[in-house]
Each structure stands twice: as structure tokens, then as C-alpha cells.
C-alpha positions in Angstrom: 0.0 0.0 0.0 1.5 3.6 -1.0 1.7 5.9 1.7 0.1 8.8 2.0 2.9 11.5 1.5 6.4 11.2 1.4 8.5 13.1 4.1 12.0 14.2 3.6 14.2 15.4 6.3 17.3 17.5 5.4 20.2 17.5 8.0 20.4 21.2 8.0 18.4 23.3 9.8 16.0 25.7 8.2 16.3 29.7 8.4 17.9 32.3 6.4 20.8 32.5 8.7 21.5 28.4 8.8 20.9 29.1 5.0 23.5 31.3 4.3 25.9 28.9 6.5 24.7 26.1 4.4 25.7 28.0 1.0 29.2 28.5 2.4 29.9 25.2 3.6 28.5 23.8 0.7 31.3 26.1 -1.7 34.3 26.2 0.7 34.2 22.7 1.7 31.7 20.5 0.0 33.2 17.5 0.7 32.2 18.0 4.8 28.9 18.9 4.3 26.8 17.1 6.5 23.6 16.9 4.2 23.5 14.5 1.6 20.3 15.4 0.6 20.9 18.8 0.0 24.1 18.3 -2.0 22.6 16.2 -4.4 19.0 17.0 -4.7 20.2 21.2 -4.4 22.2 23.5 -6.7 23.8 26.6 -5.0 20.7 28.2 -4.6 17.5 26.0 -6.0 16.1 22.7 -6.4 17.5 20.6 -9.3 14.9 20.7 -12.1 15.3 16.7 -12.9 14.3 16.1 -9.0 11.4 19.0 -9.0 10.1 17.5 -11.8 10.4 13.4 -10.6 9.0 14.7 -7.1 5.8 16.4 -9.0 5.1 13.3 -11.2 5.1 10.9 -7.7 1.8 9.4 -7.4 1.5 10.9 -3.4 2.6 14.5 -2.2 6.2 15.1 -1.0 7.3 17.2 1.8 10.4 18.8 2.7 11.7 19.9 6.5 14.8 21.0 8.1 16.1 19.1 11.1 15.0 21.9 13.3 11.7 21.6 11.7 11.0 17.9 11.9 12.9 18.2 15.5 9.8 20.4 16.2 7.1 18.7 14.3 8.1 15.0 15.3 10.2 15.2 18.8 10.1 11.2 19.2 12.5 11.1 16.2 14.7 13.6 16.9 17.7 11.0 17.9 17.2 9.1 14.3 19.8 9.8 11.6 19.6 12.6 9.0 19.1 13.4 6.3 15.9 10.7 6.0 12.6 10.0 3.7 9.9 9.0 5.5 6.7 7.3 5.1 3.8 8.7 6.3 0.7 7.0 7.2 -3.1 7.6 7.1 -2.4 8.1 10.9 0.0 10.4 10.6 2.4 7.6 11.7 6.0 7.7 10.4 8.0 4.7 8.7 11.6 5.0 7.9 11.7 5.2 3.6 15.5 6.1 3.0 17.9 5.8 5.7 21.1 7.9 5.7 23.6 5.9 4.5 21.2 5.1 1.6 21.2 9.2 1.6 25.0 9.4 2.1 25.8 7.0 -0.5 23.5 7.9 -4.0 23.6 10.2 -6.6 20.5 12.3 -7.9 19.9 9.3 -10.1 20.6 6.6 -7.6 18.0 8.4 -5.0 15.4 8.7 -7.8 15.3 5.0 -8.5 15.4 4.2 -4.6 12.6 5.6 -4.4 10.6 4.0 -7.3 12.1 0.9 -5.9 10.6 1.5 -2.8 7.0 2.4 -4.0 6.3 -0.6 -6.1 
């Protein structure tokens, strides 16, 4: 059964401040950047258009938080690894989707298959 929506949790928080840090880190030192999902799914400053356009043609909605978002939103999982996709139930209910090392270790096109794998 498809879940309802799709949750994805960067491991960055949100803000225009955090942003700003995020751009920096991302350009001085990529290679310590502690967000998978951003680096791959995230030019410098906007959503890759081969992901905005997979995520719209998914057959459920997808959402997008920051750490200190879903920290807020969902404080019984604030100790689980990010970055993370989630499931999300009829309840509300959160299941585990895409792990961080599955994060950590794909590509754009290797995350985009994971999760077709994943919804069949």
C-alpha cells in the first residue's frame, strides 16, 4: 500500500541564517557537508529541475523539512539519523523510507530509483 505522502528530512536546519551557513559550507568545503540530501538534490541556490520534476510526477505528495523543523514537528525522532525520507501513514504515523547511509551514499539518479524501488 502507497503511503500517503512522502516526508524528507534535510540534516540542515531551516532559516535564512543556517541558510546562508549552508551556502558557504557547501562552496568552501563541499566534501564535509553534512547533508547529503541537500548536496545532491540542491544546486547553490535552487532545487535541481530533474528532481522538481520526478518529485511532482510521484503518485502521493512530498514534503520537505529542516532538522530543526521535523525536530519540532516530530520530537520522538529527533535522535534518528539525517538526512531521511519517510513514510507517512493515514495516521500520521512515520516509517523509515530512506535511511542515511542510503542518503550518504546515491547520486540524484541513484536516490530517484530508490525511491521508485521503494514504491512498487
Amino acid at each position: 500500500m502507497l503511503p500517503q505522502r512522502l516526508l524528507f528530512v534535510y540534516n540542515a536546519d531551516g532559516g535564512h541564517l543556517a541558510g546562508l551557513q549552508d551556502l558557504f559550507h557547501k562552496i568552501l568545503s563541499p566534501s564535509t557537508y553534512p547533508c547529503s540530501l541537500c548536496a545532491i538534490t540542491y544546486g547553490m541556490t535552487s532545487m535541481q529541475p530533474q528532481w522538481r520534476k520526478f518529485i511532482k510526477a510521484l503518485p502521493m505528495p512530498v514534503e520537505f523539512l529542516h532538522r530543526n523543523e521535523f525536530i519540532r514537528d516530530y520530537p520522538q525522532w529527533a535522535r534518528h539519523p539525517l538526512p531521511a525520507a519517510f513514510a507517512v501513514g493515514e495516521d500520521g504515523g512515520l516509517t523509515p523510507f530512506i535511511e542515511a547511509p542510503e542518503l550518504d551514499a546515491a547520486d540524484l539518479n541513484g536516490l530517484m530509483q530508490l525511491v521508485q524501488q521503494r514504491l512498487r
